[in-house]
C-alpha positions in Angstrom: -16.1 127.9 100.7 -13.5 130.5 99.9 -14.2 134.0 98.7 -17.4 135.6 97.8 -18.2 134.4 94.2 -20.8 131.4 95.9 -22.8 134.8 97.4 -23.3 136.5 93.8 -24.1 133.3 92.5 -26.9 132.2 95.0 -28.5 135.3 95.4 -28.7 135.4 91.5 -30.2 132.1 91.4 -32.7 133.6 94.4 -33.5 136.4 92.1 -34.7 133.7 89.7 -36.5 132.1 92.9 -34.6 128.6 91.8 -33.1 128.6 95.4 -34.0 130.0 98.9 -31.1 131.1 101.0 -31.2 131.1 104.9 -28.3 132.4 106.4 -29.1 131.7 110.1 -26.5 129.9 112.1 -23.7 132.1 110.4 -23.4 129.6 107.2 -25.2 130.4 104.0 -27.8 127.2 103.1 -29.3 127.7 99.6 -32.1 125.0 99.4 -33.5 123.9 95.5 -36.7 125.4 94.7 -39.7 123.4 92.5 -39.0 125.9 89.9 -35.3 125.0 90.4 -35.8 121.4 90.0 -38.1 121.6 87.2 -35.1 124.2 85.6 -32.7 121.2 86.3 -35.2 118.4 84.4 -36.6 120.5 81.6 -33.6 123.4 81.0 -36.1 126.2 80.3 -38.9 127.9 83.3 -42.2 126.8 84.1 -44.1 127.8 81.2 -47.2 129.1 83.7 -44.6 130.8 86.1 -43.5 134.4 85.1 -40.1 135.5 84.7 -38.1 136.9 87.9 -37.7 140.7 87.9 -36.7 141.1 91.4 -34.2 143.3 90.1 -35.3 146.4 88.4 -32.6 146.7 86.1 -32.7 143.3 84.5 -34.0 142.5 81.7 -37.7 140.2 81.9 -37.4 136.6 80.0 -39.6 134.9 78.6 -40.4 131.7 79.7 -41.0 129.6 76.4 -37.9 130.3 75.2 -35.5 132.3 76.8 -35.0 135.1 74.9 -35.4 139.2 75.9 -38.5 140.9 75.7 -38.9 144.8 76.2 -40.8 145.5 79.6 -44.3 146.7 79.5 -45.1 150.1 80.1 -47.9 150.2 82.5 -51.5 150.8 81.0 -50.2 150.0 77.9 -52.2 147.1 75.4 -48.9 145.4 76.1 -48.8 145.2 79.6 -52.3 144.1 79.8 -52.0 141.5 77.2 -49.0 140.0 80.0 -51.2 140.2 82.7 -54.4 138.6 80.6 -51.8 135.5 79.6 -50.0 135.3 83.1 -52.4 133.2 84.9 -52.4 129.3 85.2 -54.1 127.7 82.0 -56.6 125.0 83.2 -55.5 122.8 80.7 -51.9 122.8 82.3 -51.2 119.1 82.6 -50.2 118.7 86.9 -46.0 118.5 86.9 -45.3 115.4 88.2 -42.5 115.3 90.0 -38.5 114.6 89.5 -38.4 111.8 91.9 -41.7 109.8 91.0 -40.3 110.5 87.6 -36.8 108.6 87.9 -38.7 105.6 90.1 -41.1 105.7 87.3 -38.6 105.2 84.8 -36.7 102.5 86.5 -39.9 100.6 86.8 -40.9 100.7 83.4 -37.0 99.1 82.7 -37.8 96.4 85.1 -36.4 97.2 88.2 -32.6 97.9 86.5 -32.3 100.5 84.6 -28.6 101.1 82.5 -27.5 104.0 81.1 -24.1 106.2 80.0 -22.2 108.6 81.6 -23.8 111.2 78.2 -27.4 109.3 77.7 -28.8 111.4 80.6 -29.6 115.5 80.2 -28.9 114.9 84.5 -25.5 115.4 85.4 -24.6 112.5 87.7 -24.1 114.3 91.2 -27.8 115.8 90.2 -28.9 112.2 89.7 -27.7 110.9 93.3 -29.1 113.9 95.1 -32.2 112.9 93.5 -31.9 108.8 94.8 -31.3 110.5 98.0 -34.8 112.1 97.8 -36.5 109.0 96.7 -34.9 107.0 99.6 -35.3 109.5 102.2 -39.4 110.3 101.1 -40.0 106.9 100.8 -40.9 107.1 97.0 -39.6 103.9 95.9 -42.7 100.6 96.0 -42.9 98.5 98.8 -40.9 100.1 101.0 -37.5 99.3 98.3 -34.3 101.2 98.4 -33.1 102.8 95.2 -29.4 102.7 94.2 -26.8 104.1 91.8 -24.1 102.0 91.0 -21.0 102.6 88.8 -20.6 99.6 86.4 -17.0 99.3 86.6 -15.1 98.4 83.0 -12.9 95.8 82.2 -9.2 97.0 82.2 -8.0 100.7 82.9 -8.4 102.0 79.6 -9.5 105.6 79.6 -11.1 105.5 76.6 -13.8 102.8 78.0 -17.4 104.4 78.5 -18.5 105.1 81.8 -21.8 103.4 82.5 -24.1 103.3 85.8 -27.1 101.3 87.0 -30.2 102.1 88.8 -31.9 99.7 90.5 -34.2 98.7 93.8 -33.2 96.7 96.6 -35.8 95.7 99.1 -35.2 98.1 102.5 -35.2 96.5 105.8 -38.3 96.4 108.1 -36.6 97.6 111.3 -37.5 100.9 109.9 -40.3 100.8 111.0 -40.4 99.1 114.1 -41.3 101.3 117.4 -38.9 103.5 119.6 -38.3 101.9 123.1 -36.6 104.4 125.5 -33.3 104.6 126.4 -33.2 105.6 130.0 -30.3 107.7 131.1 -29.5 107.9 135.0 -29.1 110.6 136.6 -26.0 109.1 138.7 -23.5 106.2 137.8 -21.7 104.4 140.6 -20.1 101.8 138.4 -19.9 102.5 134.6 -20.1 100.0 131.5 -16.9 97.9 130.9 -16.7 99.7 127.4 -17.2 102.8 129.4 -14.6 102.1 131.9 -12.4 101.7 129.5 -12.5 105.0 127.4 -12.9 106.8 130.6 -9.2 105.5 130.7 -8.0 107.9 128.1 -6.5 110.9 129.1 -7.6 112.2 125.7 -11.0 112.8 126.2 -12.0 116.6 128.0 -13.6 116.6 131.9 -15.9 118.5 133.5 -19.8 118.6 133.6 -20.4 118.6 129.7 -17.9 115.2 130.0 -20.0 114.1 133.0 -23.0 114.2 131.4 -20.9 112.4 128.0 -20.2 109.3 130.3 -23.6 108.8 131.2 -25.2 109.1 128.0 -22.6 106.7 126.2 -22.6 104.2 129.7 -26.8 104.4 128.8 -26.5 103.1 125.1 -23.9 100.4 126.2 -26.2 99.3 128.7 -29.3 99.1 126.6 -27.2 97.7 123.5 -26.5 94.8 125.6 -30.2 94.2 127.2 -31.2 94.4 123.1 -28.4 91.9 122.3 -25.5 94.0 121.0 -22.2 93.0 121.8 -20.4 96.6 123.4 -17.0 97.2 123.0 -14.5 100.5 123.2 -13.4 101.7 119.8 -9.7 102.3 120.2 -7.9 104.7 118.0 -4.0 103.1 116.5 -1.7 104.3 115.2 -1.4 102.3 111.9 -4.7 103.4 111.1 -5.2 105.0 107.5 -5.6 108.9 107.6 -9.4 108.6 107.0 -10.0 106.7 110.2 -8.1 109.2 112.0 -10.8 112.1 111.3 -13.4 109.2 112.1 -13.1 109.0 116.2 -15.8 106.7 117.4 -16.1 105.7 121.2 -18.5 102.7 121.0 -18.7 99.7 118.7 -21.9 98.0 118.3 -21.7 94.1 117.0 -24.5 92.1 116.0 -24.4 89.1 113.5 -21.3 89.8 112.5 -22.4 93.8 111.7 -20.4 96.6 113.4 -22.2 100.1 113.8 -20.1 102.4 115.7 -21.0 105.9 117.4 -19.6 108.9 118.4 -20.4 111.3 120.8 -19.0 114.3 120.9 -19.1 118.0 122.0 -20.0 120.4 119.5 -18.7 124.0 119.1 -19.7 127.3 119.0 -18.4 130.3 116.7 -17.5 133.6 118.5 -16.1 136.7 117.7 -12.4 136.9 118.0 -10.7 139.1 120.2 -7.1 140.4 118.5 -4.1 139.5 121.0 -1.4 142.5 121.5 0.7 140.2 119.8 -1.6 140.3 116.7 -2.1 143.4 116.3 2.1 144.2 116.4 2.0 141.5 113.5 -0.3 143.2 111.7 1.2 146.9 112.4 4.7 145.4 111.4 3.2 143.5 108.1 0.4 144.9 106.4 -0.8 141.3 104.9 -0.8 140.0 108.3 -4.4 138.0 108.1 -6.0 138.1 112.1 -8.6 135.5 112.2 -12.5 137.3 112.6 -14.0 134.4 114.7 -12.9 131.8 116.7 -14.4 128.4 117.7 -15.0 127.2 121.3 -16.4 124.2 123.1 -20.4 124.6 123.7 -22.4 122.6 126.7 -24.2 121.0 123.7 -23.7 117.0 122.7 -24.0 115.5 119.1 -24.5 111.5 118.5 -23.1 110.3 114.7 -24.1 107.0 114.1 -21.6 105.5 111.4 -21.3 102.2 109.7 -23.3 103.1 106.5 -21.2 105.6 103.2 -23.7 107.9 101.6 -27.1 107.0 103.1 -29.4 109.4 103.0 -31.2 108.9 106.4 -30.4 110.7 109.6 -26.7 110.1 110.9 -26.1 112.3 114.0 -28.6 113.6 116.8 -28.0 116.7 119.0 -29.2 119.2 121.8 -31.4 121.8 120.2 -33.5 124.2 121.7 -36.9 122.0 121.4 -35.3 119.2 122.5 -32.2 117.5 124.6 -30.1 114.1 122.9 -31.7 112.3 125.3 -34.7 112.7 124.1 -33.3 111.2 120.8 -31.3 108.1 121.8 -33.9 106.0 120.9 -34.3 107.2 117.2 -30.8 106.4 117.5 -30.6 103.1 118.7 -33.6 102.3 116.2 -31.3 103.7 113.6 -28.5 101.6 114.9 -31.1 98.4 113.9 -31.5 99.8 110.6 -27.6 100.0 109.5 -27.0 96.6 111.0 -30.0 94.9 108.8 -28.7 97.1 105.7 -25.0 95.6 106.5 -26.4 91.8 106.8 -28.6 92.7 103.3 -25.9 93.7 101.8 -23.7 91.2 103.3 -25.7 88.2 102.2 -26.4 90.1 98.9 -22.5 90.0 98.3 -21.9 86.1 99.3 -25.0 85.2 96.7 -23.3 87.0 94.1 -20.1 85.6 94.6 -21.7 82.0 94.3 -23.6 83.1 91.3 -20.5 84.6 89.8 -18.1 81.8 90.7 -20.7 79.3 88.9 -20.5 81.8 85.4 -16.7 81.5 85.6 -16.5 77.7 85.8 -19.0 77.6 83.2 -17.3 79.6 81.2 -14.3 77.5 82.1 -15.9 74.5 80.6 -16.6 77.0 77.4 -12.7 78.1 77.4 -11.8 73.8 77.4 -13.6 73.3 74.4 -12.4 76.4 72.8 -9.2 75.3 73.8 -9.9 72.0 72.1 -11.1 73.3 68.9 -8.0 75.1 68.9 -5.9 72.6 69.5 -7.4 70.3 66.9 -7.2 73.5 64.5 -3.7 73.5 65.1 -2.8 69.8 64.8 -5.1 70.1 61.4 -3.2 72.3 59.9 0.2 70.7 60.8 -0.8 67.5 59.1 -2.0 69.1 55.8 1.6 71.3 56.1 2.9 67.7 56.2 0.7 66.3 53.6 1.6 68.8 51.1 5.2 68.1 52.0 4.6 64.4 51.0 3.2 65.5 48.1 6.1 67.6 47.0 8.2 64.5 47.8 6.5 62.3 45.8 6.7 64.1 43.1 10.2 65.3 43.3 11.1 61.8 43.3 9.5 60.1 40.5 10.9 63.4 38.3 14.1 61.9 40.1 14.0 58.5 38.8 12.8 59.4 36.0 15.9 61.1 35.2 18.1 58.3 36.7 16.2 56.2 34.2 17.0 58.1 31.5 21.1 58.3 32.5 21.1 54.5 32.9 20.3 54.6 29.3 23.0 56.9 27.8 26.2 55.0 26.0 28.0 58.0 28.5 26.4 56.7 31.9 28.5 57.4 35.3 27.5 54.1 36.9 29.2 56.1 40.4 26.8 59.4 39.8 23.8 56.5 39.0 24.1 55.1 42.2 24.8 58.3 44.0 21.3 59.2 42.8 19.5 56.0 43.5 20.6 56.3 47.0 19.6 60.0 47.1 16.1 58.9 46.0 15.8 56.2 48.5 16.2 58.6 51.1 13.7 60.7 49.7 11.2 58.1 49.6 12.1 57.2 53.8 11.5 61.0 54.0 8.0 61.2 52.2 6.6 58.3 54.2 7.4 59.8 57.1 6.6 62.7 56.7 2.9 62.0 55.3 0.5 61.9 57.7 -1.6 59.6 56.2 0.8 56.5 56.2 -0.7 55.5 59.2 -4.6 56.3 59.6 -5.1 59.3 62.2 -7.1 59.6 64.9 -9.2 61.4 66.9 -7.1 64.1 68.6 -7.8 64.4 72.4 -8.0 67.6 74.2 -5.2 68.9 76.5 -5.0 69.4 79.9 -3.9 73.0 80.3 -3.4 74.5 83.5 -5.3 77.7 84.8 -2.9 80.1 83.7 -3.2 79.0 80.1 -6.7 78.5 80.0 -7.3 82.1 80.7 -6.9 83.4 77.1 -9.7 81.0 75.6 -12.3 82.8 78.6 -14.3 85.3 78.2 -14.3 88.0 81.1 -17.8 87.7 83.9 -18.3 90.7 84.9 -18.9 90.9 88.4 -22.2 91.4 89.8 -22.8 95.0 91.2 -23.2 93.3 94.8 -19.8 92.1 94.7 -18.7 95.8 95.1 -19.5 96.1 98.7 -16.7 96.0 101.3 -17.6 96.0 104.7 -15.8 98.3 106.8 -13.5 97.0 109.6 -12.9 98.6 112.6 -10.2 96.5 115.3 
């Protein structure tokens, strides 16, 4: 972050004890507070908990409602009424809370809960940290993953509602199974094929932080393999899209058809910068010359990310820390490696029986759209005959006021016998013409269906949505 507005802003929120801010490690972490989250669910402060006044200037609020009360003078009747009604009330129902409220809630739906973008007081990045917290406590029954799922609309209208799902999908058991070590040696005559081969690039840095590197990535290839992983080098192309670029993995685990790649890399440590002569003439010769405060440089210490999963909210990376070396964590990591594969082949297998399920709603609907199509097509041929009947009709009657007036010519002592025959011919025709054109000269019959192709028969269907485990898309890394 930029600038020092985020600074003001947490240290007011500390004031209101809704955060706690460490700033060890030269970064500012501001961590939610219960009285935060219970802020975030309810809007107003815990009705038991007194108002912040770590500063003496501010104002104290009141925590039923929000609003300014003068301070109390001590020894006043005032002051001790505040202390007398400060204390807890034992008839204060327990807070339960936010997490084993939302699994609550999407068990009382069933299992699916569906909701709009504006039904919730819990604006939607709130609403994932809090799945995060459910999935990473282990709050959701029988050991179930919760999820939050865009429902994605029909059509690109901007106009449509957003809407989202929660639901539970079952979590897999290798969780839970136990850590076998990972044995690291301490010397490595002939490294790991995968090994070998990044060992190759002239890319990666040398020295005893790398020695150590090869060993540690030569021990996960070899006990990948002896627990049935198929090991292979990641290599880095050119053609690759700009976010696989930032993602530089050196191993590829393959199981089942699931990839899990890792990384391990060296991490870096922030030191103050030393101005260069050069620098400082810059900055004597322009004033608005910026010269950097700190600078970064490689550390002896090692970090292990673990990708193949977007947005989980377990443990993705393991590194050397003062309590402990990343040896000591490979095999969380390897056991983590399990994990994401089983999650990949869930969600996998999740996808293919949603595509059969939804592939047998759109030929169902299909055989829906036919007889739609049918009943328009019998509509259509229904109202061309009556068009045609009431043409006959018309017909008809035109020509028997026709002949009746021939009739009536024939009779006069002035009759053109050439305009009389002129006009019997012109009714004779007219008499072809109603017989053909009335439908019912010959009896109708039942009017079959067409067969309309594909592309036609896709304006009588009715859109299937697609199942929200259609929305996966495995990543792919050759």
């Amino acid at each position: 972050m930029t600038g020092t507005s985020y600074k003001r802003t947490a240290a007011a929120l500390q004031d209101r004890r809704l955060v706690k801010i460490d700033r060890r490690g030269g970064g500012w972490v501001a961590t939610t507070t219960d009285r935060g989250l219970y802020y975030l669910e309810h809007g107003t402060y815990p009705a038991a908990v007194a108002s912040p006044a770590r500063n003496p200037r501010a104002r104290p609020v009141s925590p039923a409602d929000g609003s300014a009360n003068p301070r109390p003078v001590a020894g006043s009747s005032t002051a001790t009424s505040a202390i007398v009604e400060s204390p807890v009330s034992a008839a204060r129902q327990p807070r339960v809370p936010p997490t084993e409220a939302l699994v609550a809630e999407v068990v009382a739906a069933g299992g699916r809960l569906e909701f709009g973008d504006k039904d919730r007081a819990q604006p939607i990045y709130k609403l994932t940290e809090l799945v995060r917290h459910v999935n990473r406590f282990s709050k959701a029954p029988d050991g179930q993953r919760l999820q939050l799922e865009r429902i994605r609309p029909p059509g690109l209208d901007w106009r449509t509602p957003v809407r989202y799902i929660l639901f539970f999908e079952q979590g897999p058991e290798s969780r839970e199974a136990p850590l076998q070590p990972v044995p690291v040696p301490g010397q490595v005559r002939r490294y790991h094929p995968a090994v070998r081969q990044l060992r190759g690039d002239q890319k990666h840095p040398s020295g005893v932080v790398a020695a150590r590197r090869w060993r540690i990535l030569h021990a996960i290839a070899v006990e990948a393999e002896h627990r049935g992983y198929e090991v292979t080098a990641y290599a880095l192309r050119s053609d690759r899209d700009l976010r696989s670029r930032h993602e530089v993995w050196d191993l590829l685990l393959m199981l089942d058809g699931e990839t899990v790649p890792l990384g391990l890399s060296q991490e870096n440590d922030r030191v103050e910068h030393v101005p260069t002569a050069r620098e400082l003439a810059e900055k004597q010769r322009y004033s608005w010359t910026r010269i950097p405060t700190h600078d970064t440089v490689p550390s002896d210490r090692l970090r292990l990310d673990v990708g193949g999963l977007h947005g989980t909210e377990r443990q993705s990376f393991w590194a050397d820390r003062k309590r402990w070396s990343l040896e000591e964590k490979l095999p969380e990591a390897l056991r983590e490696v399990a994990v994401r594969i089983d999650e990949l082949g869930a969600k996998r297998a999740a996808r293919a029986q949603a595509e059969v399920a939804h592939q047998e709603a759109v030929e169902q609907e299909r055989v829906r759209a036919r007889e739609r199509a049918a009943e328009s097509h019998r509509k259509e041929l229904l109202d061309r005959q009556l068009e045609r009947w009431r043409d006959g009709r018309e017909l008809r009657a035109f020509a028997a006021d026709l002949e009746a007036r021939i009739e009536a010519a024939e009779g006069s002592p002035t009759a053109d016998d050439r305009a009389i025959a002129e006009a019997r011919r012109w009714l004779a025709w007219i008499e072809e013409r109603a017989a053909y054109v009335d439908p019912l000269t010959d009896l109708p019959g039942w009017p079959e269906a067409p067969d309309l192709p594909l592309y036609q028969l896709e304006k009588f269907m009715r859109r299937i949505p697609e199942p929200i485990e259609m929305h996966y898309r495995p990543r792919r890394y050759d």
